[in-house]
C-alpha positions as CSV (number, residue, x, y, z in Angstrom):
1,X,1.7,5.0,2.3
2,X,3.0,4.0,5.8
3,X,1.2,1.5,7.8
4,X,1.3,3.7,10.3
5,X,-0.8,6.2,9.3
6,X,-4.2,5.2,10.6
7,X,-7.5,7.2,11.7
8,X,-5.2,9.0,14.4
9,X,-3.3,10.6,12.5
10,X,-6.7,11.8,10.7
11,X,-7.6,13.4,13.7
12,X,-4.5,15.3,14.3
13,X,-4.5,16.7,11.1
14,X,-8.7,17.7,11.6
15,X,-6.9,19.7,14.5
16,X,-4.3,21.5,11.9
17,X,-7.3,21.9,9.1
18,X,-9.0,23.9,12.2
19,X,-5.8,26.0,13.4
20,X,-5.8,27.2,10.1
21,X,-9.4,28.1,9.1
22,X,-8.7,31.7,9.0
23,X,-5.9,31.4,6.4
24,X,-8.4,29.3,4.1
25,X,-11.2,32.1,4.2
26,X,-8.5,34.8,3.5
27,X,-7.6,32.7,0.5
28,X,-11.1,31.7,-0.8
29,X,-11.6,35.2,-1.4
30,X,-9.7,34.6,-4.6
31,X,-13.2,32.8,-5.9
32,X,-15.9,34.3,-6.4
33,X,-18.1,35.1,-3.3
34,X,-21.2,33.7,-4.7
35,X,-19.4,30.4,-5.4
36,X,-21.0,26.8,-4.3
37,X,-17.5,25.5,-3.0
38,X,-17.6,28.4,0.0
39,X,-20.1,26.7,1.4
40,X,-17.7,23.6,1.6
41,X,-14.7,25.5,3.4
42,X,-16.6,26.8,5.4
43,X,-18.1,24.2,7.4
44,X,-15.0,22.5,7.8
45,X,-13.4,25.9,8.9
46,X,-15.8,27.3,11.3
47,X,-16.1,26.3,15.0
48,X,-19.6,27.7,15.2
49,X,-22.4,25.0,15.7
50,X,-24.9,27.6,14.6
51,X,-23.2,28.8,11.4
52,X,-22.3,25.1,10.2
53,X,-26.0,24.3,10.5
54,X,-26.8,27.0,8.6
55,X,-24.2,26.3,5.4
56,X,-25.3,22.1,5.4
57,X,-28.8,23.6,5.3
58,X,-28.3,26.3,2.6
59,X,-25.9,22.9,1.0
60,X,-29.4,20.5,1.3
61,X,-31.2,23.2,-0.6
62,X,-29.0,23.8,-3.1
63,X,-27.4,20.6,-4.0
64,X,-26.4,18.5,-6.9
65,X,-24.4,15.9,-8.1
66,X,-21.3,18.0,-7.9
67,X,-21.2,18.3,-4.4
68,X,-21.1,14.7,-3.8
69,X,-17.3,14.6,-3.9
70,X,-16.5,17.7,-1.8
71,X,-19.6,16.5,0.7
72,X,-17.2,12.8,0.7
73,X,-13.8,14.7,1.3
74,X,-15.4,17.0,3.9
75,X,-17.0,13.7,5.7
76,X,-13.7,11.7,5.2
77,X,-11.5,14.8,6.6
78,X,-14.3,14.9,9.5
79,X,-15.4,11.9,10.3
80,X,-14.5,12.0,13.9
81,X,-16.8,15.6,14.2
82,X,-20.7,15.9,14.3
83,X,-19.9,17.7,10.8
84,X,-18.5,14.6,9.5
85,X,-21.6,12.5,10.7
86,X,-24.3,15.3,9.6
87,X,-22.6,15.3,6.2
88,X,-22.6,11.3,5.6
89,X,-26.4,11.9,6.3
90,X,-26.8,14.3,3.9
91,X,-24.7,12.1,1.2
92,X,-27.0,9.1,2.3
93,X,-30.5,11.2,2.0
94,X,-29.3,12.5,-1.4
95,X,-28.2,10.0,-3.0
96,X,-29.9,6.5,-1.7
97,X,-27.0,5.1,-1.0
98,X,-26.5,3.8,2.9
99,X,-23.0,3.5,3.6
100,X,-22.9,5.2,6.4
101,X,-19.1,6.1,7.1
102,X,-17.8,3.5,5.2
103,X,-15.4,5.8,2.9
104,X,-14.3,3.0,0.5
105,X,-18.1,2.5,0.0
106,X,-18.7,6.0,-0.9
107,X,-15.0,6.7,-2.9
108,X,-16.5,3.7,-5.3
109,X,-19.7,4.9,-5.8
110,X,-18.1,8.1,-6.6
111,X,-15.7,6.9,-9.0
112,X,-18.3,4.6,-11.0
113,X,-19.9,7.4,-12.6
114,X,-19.1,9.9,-14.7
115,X,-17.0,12.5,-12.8
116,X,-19.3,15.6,-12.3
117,X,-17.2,18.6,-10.4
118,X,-17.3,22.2,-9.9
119,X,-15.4,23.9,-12.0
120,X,-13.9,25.5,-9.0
121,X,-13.3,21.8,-7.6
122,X,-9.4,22.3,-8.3
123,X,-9.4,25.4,-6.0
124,X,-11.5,23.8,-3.3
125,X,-9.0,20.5,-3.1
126,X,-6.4,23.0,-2.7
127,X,-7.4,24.6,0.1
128,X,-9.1,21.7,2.1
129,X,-5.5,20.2,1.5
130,X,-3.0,22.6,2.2
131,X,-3.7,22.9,5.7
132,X,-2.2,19.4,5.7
133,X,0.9,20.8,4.0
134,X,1.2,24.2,2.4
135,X,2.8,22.7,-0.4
136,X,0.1,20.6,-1.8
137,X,-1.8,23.9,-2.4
138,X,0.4,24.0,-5.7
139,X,-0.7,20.6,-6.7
140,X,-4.4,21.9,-7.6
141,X,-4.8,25.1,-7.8
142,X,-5.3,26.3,-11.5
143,X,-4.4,23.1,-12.3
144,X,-8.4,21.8,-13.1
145,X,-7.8,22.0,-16.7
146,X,-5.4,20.2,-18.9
147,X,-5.7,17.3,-16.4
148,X,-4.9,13.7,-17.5
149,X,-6.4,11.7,-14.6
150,X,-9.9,12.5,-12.4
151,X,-8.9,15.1,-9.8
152,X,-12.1,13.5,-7.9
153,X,-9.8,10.2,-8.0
154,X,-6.8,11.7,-6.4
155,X,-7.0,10.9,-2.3
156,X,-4.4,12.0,0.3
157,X,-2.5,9.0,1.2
158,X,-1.7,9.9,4.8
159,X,1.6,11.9,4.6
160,X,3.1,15.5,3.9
161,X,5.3,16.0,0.8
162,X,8.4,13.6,0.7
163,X,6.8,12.2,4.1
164,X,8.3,8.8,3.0
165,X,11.8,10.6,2.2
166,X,13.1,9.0,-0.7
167,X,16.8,8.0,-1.0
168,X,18.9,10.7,-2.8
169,X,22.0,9.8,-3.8
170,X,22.8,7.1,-1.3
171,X,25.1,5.4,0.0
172,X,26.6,2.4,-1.6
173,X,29.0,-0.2,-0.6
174,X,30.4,-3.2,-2.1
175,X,28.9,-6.7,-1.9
176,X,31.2,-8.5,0.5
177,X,30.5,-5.6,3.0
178,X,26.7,-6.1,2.9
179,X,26.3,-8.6,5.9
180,X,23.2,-7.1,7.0
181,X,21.5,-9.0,3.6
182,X,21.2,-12.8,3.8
183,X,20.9,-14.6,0.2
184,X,17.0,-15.1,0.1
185,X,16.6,-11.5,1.1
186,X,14.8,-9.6,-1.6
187,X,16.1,-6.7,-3.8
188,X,15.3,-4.6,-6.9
189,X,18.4,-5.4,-9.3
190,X,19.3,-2.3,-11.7
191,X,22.5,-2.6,-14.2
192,X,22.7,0.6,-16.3
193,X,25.9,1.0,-18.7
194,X,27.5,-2.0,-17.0
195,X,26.9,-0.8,-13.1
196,X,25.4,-2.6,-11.1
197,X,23.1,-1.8,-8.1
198,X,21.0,-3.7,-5.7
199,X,18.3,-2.1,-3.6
200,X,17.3,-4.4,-1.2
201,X,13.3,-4.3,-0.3
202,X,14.0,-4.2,3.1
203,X,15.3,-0.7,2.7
204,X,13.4,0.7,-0.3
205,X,9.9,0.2,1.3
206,X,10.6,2.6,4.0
207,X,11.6,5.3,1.2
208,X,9.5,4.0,-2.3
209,X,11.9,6.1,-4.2
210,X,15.5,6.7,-5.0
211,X,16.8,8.9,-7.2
212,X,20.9,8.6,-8.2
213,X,23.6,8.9,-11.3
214,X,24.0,5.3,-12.4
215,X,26.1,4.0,-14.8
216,X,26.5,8.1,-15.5
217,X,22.7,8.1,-16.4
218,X,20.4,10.2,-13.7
219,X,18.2,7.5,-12.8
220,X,14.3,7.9,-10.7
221,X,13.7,4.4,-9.0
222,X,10.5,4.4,-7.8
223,X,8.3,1.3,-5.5
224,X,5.0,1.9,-4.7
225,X,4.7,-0.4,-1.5
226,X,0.8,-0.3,-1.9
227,X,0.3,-1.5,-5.2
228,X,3.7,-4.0,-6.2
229,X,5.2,-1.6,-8.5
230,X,9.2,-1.1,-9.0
231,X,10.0,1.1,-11.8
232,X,13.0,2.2,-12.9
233,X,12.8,5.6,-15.5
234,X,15.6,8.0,-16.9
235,X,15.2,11.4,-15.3
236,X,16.4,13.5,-18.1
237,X,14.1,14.4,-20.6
238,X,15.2,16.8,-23.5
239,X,17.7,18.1,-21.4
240,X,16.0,18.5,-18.5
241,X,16.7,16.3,-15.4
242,X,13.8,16.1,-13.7
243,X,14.3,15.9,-9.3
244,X,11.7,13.8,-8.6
245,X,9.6,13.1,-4.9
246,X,6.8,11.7,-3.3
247,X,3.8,13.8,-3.5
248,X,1.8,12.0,-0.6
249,X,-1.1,11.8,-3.0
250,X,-2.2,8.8,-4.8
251,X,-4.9,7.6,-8.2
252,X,-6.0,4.3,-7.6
253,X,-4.2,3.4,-5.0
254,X,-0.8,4.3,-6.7
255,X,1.6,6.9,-5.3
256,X,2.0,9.9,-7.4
257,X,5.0,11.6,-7.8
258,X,5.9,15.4,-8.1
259,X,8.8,17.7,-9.4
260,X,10.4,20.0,-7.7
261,X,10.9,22.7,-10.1
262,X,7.0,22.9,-10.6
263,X,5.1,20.8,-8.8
264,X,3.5,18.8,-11.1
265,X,1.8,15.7,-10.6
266,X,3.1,12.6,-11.9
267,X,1.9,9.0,-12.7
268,X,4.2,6.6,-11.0
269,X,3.3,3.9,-13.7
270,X,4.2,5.7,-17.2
271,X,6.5,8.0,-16.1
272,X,4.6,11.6,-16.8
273,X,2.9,14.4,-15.9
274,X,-0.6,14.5,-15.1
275,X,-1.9,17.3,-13.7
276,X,0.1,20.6,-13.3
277,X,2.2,23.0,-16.1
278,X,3.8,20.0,-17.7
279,X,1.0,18.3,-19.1
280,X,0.6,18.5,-23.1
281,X,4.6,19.1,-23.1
282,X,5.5,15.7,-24.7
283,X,7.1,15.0,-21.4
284,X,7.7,11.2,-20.3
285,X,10.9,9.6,-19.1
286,X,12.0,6.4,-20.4
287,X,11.8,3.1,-18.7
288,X,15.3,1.3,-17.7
289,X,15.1,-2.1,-16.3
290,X,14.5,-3.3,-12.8
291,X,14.5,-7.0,-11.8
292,X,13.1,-8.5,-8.6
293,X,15.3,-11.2,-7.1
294,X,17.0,-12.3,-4.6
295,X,20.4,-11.2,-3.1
296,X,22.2,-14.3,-3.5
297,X,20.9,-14.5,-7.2
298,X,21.8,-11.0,-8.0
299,X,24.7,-11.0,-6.2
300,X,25.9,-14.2,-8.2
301,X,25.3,-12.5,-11.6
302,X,27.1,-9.5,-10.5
303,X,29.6,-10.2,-7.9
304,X,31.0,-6.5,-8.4
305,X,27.8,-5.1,-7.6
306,X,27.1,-2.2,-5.5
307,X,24.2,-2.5,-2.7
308,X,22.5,0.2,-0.7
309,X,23.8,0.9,3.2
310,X,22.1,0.4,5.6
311,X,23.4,3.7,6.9
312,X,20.9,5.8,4.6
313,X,20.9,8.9,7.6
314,X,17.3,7.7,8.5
315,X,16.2,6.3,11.6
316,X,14.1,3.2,10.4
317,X,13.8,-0.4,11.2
318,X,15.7,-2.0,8.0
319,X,14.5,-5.4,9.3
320,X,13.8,-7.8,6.6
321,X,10.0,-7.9,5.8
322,X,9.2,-5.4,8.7
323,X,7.9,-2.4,6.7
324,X,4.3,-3.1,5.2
325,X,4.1,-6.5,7.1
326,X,0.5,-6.0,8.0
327,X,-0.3,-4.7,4.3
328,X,1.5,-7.3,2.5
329,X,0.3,-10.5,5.4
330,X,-3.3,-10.5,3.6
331,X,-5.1,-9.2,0.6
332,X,-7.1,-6.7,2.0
333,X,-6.3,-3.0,0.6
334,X,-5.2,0.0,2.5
335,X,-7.0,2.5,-0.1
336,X,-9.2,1.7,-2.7
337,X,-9.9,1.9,-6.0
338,X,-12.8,2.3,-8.3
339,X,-13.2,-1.5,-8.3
340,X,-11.9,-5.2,-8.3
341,X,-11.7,-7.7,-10.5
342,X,-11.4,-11.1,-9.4
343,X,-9.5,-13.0,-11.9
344,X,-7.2,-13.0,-9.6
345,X,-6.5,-12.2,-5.7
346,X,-5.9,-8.3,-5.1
347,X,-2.0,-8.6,-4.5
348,X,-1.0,-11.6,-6.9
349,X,2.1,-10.5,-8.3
350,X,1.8,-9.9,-12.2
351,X,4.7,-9.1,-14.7
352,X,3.5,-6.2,-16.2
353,X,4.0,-5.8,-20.0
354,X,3.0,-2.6,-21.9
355,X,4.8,-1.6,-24.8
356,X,5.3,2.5,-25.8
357,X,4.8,1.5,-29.5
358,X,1.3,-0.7,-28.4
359,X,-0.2,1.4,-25.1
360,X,-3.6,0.4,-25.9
361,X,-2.6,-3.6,-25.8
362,X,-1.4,-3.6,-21.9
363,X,-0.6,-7.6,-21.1
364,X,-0.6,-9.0,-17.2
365,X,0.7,-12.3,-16.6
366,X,0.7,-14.4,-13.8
367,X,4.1,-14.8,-12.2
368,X,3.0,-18.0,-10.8
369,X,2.3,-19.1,-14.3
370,X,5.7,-17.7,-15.4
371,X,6.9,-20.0,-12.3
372,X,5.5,-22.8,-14.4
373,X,6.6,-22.1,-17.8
374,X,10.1,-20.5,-17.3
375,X,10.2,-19.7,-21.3
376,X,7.5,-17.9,-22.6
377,X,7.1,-16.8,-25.7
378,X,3.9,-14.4,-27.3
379,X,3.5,-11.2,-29.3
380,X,2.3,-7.4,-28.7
381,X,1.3,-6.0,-32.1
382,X,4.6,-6.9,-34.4
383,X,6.3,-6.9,-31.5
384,X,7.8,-11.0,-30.7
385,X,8.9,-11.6,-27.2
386,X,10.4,-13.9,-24.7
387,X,10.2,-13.8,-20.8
388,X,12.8,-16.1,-19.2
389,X,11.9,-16.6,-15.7
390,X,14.8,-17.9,-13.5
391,X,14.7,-20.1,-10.2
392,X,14.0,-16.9,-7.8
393,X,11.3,-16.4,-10.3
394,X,12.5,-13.3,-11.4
395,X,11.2,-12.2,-14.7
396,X,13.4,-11.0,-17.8
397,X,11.6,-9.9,-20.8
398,X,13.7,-9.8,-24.4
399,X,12.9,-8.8,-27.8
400,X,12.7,-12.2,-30.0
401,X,11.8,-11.4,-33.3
402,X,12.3,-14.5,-35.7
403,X,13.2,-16.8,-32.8
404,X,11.5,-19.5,-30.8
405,X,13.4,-20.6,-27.6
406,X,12.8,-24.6,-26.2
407,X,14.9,-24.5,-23.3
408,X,16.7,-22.4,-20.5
409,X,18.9,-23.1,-17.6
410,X,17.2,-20.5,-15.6
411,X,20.2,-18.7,-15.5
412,X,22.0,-17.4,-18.2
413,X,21.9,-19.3,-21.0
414,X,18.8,-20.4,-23.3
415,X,18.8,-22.5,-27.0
416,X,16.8,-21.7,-29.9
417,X,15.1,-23.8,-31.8
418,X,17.6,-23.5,-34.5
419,X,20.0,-25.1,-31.8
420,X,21.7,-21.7,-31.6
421,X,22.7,-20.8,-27.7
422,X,21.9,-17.5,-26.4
423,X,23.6,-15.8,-22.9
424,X,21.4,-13.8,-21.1
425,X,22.7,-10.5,-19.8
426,X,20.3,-7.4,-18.1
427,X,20.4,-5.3,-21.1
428,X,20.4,-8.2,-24.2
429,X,20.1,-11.9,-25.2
430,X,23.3,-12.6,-27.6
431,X,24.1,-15.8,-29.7
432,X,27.8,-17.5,-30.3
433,X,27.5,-15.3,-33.9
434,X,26.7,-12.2,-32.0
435,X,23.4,-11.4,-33.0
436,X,21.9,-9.6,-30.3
437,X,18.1,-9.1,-29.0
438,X,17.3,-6.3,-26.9
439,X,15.3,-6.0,-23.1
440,X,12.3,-4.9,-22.9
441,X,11.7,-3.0,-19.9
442,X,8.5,-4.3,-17.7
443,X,7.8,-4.7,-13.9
444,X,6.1,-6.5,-11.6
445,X,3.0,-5.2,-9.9
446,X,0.3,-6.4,-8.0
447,X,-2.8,-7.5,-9.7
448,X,-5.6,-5.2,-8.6
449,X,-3.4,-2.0,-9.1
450,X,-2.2,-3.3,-12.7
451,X,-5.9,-4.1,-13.6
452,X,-7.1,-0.4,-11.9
453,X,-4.7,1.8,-14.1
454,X,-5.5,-0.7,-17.5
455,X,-9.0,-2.1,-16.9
456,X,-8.8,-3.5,-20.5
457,X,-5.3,-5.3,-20.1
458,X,-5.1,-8.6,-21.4
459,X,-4.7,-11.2,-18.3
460,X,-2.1,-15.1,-19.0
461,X,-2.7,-17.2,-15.8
């Protein structure tokens, strides 16, 4: 989410949860009256001193372990309000732990345990949200069952729907009329059915999403700024193109996307729904290939290459480096996630390897190790592969089944052991003799967020 959004813009959204109080008691109706989550939306909806005393005393006498996360999320939305401070106090008599208003603290000693909600937890995250943005009503409600991921582990990220606008359609110009882009700038390299794209990171990370027709294939491009992840998936699905956005929620620190047609929430890193009608459906779009390089490096691969315009119809500061420059100037995280793991520093990049026929065998690997070993060679179940890494240290995965490289040019040509010579192109590896190996589509992501979704992956470094 945007480095802007900070504890101010908290508070200005505490003052639209408020404006709105009435609207949330009309609709809480639609529980029962007896239920244990009124006592919830009401405290954070009443202006009464005397009536929110009397709901966190009726909440001390009648709590339980579900409450903790609704007690958090009224605390978190509150924090600036005596409600927010009686409420950590409650959490921190309840519980034993002292964290005071520290909400990573309390989010992580949430998330550790088993998750134990309400079963009309769905219908309370609704309501405490939607007076943020009506829209994100549709997210939750009726939505508790069915759900793929923790609804306790989903956490606003700071912004309404499409907050962050992504890029639809845009605007694309020719290479030699890109002067705003120097060569060592970055970009996020595409080539689908022989066009070629470049989306420069200077751009992208003010939008984390595109969504085009490339190469005539619909095409959901989507960078989640907080957590190192560009992924590139086809947006039709049996038939169905799927208009993709930002949600403005995110699971372990990493955005989730929505449809529009139904609101569903989707995980940025497999490409699927996760909470909402389309869940059980058999519904997941298929990865394409993205590469992270530089301009002059993509640019000299594919001189006829298209690149985004700076003129995108957004007022932004396209500066290279500007968006995310606190975020990305030290390792510290914006939002949390259950926990750590300190093989290696939170945002070390990682080339991210997990195959659809092996899910259960995800693979990290350092891309300063890959720096180091330009060819390298390993297997995923049956499956043999090869990541070439090039001078810009951009990573290119290929199918090698039966073959064992020794050398690359860290460009476009590698030899085989067999002596054979193979070009490297974005979609294949092919010999002289025309045998051909397939990419394998992967990304790059930073470690902590890779490690958060897979906590079992398998780490080279």
């Amino acid at each position: 989410m945007l480095q802007s959004i900070n504890k101010v813009s908290l508070i200005l959204f505490i003052g639209v949860l408020a404006s709105l109080s009435s609207m949330v008691s009309l609709q809480a109706q639609e529980v029962a009256p007896n239920s244990e989550i009124h006592y919830f939306l009401d405290i954070v909806t009443t202006s009464s001193r005397a009536a929110q005393e009397k709901v966190l005393k009726t909440i001390e006498k009648n709590w339980k372990p579900e409450f903790e996360i609704m007690a958090l999320e009224v605390m978190y939305f509150g924090y600036s309000t005596d409600v927010g401070l009686k409420m950590a106090l409650l959490l921190q008599k309840k519980t034993g732990q002292n964290f005071g208003l520290d909400f990573n603290k309390w989010y992580e000693y949430v998330w550790n345990k088993e998750q134990k909600i309400l079963p009309e937890y769905a219908y309370f995250k609704s309501q405490l949200h939607k007076s943020l943005d009506a829209k994100f009503e549709n997210y939750f409600q009726g939505r508790q069952e069915g759900s793929l991921i923790r609804l306790d582990e989903i956490r606003w990220g700071g912004v309404q729907q499409d907050g962050i606008p992504p890029l639809r359609n845009p605007p694309m110009i020719p290479a030699n009329r890109a002067r705003y882009l120097e060569d060592d700038h970055i970009v996020f390299g595409i080539e689908v059915n022989g066009d070629a794209r470049a989306y420069p990171k200077r751009i992208l990370a003010w939008h984390e999403m595109f969504v085009d027709e490339v190469g005539g294939i619909p095409v959901t491009g989507v960078y989640c700024t907080l957590c190192g992840t560009v992924i590139l998936y086809k947006s039709e699905v049996n038939g169905t193109v799927h208009q993709m956005g930002t949600s403005g929620f995110l699971y372990r620190s990493n955005k989730l996307m929505y449809d529009q047609a139904t609101q569903s929430l989707w995980s940025t890193l497999e490409g699927k729904p996760v909470v909402g009608p389309l869940v059980g459906k058999g519904i997941q779009m298929k990865y394409l290939s993205v590469v992270t390089t530089t301009w002059g490096e993509w640019k000299k691969r594919h001189p006829e290459t298209q690149v985004l315009s700076v003129n995108t119809g957004y007022q932004r500061d396209y500066g290279e480096g500007v968006a995310y420059q606190a975020y990305f100037a030290d390792d510290n995280l914006m939002f949390n996630v259950p926990s750590v793991d300190g093989k290696l520093k939170n945002k070390q990049s990682i080339l991210a390897i997990r195959l659809p026929e092996y899910p259960e065998q995800p693979l990290a690997i350092s891309v300063k190790y890959l720096k180091k070993n330009p060819v390298y060679q390993s297997t995923i179940g049956d499956t043999r592969f090869v990541v070439f890494t090039d001078k810009t240290g951009a990573n290119r995965v290929y199918d090698a089944t039966n073959l064992n490289f020794k050398k690359y040019d860290q460009h476009s040509t590698a030899t085989d052991l067999r002596g054979d010579t193979w070009t490297i192109y974005e979609d294949r590896i092919e010999n002289s003799s025309g045998e051909v190996r397939p990419r394998i589509h992967t990304f790059n992501a930073f470690w902590f967020g890779w490690q958060a979704a897979y906590p079992d992956t398998k780490l080279v470094k």
